[in-house]
Residue frames as qw, qx, qy, qz and C-alpha x, y, z in Angstrom:
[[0.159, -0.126, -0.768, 0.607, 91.30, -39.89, -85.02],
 [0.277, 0.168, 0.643, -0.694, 88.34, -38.00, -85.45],
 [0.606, 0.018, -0.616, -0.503, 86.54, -40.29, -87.76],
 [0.377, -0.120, -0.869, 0.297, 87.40, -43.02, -85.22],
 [0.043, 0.129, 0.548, -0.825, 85.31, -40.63, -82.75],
 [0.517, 0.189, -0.215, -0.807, 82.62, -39.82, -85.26],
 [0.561, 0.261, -0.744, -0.253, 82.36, -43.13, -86.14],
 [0.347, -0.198, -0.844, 0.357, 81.99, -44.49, -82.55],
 [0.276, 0.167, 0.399, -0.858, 79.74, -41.59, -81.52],
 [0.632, 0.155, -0.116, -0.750, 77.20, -42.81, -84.09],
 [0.429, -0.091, -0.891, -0.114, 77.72, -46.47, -83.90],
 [0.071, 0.157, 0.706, -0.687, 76.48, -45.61, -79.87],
 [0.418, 0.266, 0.220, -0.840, 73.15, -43.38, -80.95],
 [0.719, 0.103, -0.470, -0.502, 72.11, -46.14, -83.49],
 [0.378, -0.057, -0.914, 0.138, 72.49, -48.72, -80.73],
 [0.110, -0.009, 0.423, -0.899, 70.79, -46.34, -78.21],
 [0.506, 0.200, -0.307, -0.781, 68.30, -45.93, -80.96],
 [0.536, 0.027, -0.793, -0.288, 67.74, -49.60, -81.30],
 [0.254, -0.131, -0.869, 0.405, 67.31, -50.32, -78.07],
 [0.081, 0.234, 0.431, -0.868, 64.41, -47.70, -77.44],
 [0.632, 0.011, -0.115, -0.767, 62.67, -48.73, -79.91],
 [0.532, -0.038, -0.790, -0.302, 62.91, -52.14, -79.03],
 [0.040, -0.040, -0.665, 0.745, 61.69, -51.48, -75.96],
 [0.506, 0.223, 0.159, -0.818, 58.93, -49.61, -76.95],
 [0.564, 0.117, -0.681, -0.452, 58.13, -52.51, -79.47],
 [0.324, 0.021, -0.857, 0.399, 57.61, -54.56, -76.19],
 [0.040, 0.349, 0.553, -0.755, 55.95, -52.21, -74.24],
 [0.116, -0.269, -0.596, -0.747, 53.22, -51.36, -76.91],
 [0.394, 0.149, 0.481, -0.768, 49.63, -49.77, -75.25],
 [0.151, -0.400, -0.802, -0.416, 46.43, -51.56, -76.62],
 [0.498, -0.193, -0.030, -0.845, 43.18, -50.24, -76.37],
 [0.201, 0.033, -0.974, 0.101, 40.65, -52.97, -74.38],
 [0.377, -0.497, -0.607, -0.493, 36.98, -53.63, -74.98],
 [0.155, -0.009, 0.715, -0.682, 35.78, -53.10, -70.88],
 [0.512, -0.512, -0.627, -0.289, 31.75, -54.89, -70.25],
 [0.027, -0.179, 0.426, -0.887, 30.80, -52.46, -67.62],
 [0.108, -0.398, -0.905, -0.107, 27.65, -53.73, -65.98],
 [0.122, 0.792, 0.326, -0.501, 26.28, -49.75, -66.15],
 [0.466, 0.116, 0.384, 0.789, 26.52, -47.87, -68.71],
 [0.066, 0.269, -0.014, -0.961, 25.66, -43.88, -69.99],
 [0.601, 0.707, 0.361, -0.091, 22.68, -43.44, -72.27],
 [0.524, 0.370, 0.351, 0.683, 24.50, -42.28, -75.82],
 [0.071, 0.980, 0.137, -0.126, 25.68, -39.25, -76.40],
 [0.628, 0.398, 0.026, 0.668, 28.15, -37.15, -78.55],
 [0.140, 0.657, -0.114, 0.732, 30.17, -34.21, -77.10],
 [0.699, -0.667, -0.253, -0.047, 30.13, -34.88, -73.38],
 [0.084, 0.850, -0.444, 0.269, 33.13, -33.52, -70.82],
 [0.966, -0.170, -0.188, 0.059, 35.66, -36.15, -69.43],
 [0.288, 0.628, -0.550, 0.469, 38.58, -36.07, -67.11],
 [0.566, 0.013, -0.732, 0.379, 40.08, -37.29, -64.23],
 [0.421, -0.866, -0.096, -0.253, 38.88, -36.13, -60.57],
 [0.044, -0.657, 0.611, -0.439, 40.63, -35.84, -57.21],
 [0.853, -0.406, 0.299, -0.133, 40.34, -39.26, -55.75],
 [0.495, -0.339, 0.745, 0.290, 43.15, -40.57, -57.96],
 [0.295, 0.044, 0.869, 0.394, 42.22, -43.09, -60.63],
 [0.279, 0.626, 0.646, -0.335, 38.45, -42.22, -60.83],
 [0.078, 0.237, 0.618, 0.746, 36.78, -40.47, -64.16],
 [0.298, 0.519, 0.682, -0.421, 34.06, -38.18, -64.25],
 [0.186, 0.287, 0.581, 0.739, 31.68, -37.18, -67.09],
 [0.117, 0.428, 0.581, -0.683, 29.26, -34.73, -67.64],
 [0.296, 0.638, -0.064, -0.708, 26.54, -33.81, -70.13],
 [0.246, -0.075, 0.805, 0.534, 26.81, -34.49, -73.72],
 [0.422, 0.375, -0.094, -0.820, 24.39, -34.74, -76.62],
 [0.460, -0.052, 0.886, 0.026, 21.93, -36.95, -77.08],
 [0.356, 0.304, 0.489, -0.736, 20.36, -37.60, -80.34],
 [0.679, 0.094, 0.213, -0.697, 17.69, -39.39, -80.19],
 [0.838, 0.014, 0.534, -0.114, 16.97, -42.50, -82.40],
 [0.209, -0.186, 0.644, 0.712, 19.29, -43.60, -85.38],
 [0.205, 0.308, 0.662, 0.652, 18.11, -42.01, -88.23],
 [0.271, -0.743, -0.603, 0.109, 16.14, -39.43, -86.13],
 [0.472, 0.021, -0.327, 0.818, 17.18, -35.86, -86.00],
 [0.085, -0.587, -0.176, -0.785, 14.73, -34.25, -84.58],
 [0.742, -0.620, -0.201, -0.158, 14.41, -35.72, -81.08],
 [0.597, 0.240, -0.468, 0.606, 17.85, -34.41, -79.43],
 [0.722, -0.631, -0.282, -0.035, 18.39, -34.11, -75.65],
 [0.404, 0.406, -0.691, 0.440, 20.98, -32.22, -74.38],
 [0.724, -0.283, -0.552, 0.301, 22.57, -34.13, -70.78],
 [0.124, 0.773, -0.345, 0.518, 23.32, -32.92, -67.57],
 [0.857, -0.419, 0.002, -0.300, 24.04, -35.77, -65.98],
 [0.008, -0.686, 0.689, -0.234, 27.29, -36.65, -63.90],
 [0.983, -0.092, -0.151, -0.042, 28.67, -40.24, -64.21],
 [0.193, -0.712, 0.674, -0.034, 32.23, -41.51, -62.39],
 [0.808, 0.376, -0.417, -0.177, 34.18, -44.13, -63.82],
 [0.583, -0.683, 0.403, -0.177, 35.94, -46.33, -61.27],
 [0.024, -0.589, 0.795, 0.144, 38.01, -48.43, -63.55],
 [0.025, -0.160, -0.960, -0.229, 35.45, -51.22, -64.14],
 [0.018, 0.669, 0.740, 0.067, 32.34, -49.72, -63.94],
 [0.072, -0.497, -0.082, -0.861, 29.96, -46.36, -64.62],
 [0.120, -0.553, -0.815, 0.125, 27.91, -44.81, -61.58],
 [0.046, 0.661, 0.265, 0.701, 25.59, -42.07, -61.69],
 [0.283, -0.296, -0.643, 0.647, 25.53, -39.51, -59.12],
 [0.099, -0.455, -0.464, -0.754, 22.75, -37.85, -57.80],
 [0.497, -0.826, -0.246, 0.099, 23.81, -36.85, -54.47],
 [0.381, 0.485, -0.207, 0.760, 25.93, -34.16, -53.93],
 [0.502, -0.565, -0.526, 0.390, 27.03, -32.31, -50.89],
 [0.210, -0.612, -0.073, 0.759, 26.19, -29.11, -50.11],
 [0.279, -0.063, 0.432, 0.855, 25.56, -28.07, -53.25],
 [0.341, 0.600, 0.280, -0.667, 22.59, -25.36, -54.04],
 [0.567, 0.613, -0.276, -0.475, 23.39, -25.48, -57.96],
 [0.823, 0.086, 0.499, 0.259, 24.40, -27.75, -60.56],
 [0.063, 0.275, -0.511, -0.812, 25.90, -26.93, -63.79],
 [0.622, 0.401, 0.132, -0.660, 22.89, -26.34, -66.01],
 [0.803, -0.009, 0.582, 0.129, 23.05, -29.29, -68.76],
 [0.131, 0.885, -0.310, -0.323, 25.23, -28.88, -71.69],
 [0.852, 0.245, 0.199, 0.418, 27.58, -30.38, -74.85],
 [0.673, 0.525, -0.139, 0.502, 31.21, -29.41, -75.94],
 [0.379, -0.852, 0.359, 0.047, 32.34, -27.77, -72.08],
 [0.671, 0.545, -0.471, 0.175, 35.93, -28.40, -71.17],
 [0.779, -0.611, 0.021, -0.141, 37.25, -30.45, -68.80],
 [0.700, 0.419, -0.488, 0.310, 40.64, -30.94, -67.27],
 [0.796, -0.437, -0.354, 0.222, 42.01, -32.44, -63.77],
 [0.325, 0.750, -0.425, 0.388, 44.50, -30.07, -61.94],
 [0.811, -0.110, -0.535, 0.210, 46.56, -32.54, -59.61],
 [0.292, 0.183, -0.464, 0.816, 48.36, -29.79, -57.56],
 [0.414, -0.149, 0.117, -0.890, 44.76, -28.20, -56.46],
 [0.042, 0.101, 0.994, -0.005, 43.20, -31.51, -56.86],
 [0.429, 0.615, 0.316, -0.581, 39.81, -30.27, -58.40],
 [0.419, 0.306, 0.797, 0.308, 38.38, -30.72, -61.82],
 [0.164, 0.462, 0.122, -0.863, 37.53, -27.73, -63.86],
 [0.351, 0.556, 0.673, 0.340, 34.55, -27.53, -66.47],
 [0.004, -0.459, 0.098, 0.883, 34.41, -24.35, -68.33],
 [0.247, 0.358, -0.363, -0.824, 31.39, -23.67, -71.23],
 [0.215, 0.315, 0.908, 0.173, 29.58, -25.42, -73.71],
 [0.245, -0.118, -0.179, -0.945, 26.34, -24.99, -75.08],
 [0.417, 0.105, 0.584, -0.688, 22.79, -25.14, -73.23],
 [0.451, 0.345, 0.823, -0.005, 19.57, -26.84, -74.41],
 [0.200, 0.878, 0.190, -0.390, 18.37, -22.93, -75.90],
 [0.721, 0.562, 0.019, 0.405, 21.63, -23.24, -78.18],
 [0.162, -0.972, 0.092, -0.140, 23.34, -20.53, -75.67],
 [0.729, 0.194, -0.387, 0.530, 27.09, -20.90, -75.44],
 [0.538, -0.843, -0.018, 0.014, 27.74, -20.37, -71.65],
 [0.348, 0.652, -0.471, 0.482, 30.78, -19.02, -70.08],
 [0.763, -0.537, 0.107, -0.345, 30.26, -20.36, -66.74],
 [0.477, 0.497, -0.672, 0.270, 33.14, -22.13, -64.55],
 [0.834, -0.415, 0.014, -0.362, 32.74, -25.11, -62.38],
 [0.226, -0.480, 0.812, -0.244, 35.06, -27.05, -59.61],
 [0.814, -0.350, -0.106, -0.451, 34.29, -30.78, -59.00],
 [0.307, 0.417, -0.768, 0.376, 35.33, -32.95, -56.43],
 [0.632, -0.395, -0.666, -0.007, 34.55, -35.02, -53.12],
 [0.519, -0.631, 0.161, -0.554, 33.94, -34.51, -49.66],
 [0.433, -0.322, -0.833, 0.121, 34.49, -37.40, -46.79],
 [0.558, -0.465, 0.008, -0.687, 31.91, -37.15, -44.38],
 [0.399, 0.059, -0.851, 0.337, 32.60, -39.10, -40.96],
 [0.623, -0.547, 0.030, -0.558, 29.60, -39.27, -38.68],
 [0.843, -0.482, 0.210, 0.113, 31.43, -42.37, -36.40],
 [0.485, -0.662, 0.540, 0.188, 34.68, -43.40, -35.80],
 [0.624, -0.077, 0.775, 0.064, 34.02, -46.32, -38.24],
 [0.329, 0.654, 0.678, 0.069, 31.80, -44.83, -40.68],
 [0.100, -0.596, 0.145, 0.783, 33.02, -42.32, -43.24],
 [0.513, 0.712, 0.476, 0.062, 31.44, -41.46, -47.13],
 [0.248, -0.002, 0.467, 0.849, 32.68, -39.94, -50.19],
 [0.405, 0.731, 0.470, -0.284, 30.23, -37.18, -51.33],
 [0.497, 0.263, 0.386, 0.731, 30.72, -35.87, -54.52],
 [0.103, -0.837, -0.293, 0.452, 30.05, -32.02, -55.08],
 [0.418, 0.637, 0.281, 0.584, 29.70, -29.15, -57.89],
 [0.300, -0.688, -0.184, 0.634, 30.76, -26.35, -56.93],
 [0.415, 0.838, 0.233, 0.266, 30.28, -22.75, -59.25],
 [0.245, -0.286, -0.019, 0.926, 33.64, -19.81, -59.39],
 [0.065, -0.955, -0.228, 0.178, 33.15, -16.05, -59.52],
 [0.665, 0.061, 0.226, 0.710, 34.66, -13.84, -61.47],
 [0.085, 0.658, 0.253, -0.704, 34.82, -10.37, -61.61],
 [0.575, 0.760, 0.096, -0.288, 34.21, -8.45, -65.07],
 [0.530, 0.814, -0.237, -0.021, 36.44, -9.54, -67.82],
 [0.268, -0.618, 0.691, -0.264, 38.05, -11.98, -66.14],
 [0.675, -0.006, 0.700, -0.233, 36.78, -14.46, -67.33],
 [0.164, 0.097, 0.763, 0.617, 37.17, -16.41, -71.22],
 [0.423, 0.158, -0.269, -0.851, 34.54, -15.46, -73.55],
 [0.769, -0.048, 0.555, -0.314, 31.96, -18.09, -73.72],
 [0.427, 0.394, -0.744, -0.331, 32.78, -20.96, -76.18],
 [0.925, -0.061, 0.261, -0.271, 32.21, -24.70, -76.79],
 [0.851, 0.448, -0.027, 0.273, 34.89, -27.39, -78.25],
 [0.181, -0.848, 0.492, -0.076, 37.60, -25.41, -76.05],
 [0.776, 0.310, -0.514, 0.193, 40.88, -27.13, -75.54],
 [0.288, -0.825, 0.273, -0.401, 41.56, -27.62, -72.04],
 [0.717, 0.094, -0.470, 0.506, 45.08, -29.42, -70.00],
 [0.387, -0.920, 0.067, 0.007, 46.67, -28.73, -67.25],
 [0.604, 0.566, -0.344, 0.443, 50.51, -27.35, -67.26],
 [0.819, -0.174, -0.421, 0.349, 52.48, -28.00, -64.46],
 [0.299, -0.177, -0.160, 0.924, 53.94, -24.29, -64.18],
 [0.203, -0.020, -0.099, -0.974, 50.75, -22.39, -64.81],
 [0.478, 0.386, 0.501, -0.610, 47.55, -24.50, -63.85],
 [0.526, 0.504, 0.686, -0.006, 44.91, -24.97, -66.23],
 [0.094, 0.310, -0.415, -0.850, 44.97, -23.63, -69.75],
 [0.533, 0.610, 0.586, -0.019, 42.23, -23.16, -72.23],
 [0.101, -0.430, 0.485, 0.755, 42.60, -22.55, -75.74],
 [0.086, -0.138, -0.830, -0.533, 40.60, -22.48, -78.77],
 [0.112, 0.635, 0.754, -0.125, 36.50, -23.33, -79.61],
 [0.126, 0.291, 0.616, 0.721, 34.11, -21.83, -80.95],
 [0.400, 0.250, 0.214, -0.856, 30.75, -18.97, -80.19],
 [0.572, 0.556, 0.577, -0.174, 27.33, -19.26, -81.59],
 [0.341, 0.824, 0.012, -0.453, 28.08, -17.20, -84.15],
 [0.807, 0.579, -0.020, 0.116, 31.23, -18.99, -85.72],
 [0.099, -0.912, 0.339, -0.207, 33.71, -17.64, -84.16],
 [0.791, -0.068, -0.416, 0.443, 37.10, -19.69, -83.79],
 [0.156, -0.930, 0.316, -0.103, 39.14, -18.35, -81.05],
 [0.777, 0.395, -0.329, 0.362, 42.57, -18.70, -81.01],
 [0.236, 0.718, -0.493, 0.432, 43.47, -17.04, -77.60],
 [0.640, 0.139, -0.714, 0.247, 44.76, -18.31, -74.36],
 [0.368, -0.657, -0.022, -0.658, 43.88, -18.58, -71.03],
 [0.531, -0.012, -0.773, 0.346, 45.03, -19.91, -67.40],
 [0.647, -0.617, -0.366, -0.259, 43.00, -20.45, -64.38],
 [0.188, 0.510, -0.379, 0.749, 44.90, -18.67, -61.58],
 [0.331, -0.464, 0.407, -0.713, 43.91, -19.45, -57.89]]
């Protein structure tokens, strides 16, 4: 009797089994060429993640450089582009905002849905300086009529008191966890330094 049980408990999990993956064999993701009718200037190491309108993408930065087979004419970026699912555009109005983030390759970026805000943390500067610096982005609407309302887009810089903040790095790993907010982990100083510890954005 309990063969017969054994025996029917695994005939189930290899049908289970079959069926999930033929599912998935169905449902396979592809990757798909997109002919955007903007596009970035090249660059390697730039920061990407979702924002708070939903679908939307924004980038920022990166490293350009220069002409193939050129290495002596690199550029780093500090320009902010939003992806809207079929096309790039560049912004280069913001509201309210006194600063930008200074331009920069390898920050980290990562969406947190519950706060609805985008967080870039680090990188390094044009001087080689790995920055520790921590930046919000997100929109605005602006209604001046009844009829007539705008999306502004807007950087925005946190404050931290002393030691409260990650060491600077570049190449960080950053996600967001559902019970704790953003996490960063990993990357790397000017000097060489991996780090290995951990860190969550609180507030």
């Amino acid at each position: 009797m309990k063969n017969e049980k054994m025996k029917s408990t695994f005939a189930f999990c290899t049908l289970a089994a079959g069926v999930l993956m033929s599912s998935l064999a169905f449902a396979q993701p592809d990757w798909t060429k997109m002919a955007p009718a903007h596009v970035p200037p090249k660059r390697i190491s730039p920061s990407m993640a979702q924002f708070s309108t939903g679908s939307a993408v924004v980038m920022f930065g990166g490293l350009d450089l220069g002409p193939a087979g050129v290495f002596t004419q690199h550029n780093v970026l500090g320009d902010t582009w939003v992806w809207n699912g079929s096309d790039w555009t560049q912004i280069t109005s913001f509201f309210l905002t006194p600063a930008l983030p200074a331009p920069r390759f390898g920050a980290s970026m990562a969406y947190d849905p519950v706060n609805k805000r985008t967080v870039l943390f680090g990188g390094m500067d044009a001087n080689g300086q790995i920055l520790s610096d921590t930046w919000l982005f997100g929109t605005q609407t602006l209604c001046l009529t009844r009829s007539g309302c705008s999306t502004l887009y807007q950087w925005s810089q946190l404050s931290f008191g002393a030691g409260a903040s990650p060491p600077g790095r570049r190449n960080a790993s950053m996600g967001f966890d559902p019970s704790e907010g953003i996490v960063l982990t990993g990357g790397s100083n000017a000097a060489g330094t991996n780090f290995s510890d951990t860190w969550k954005l609180i507030g």
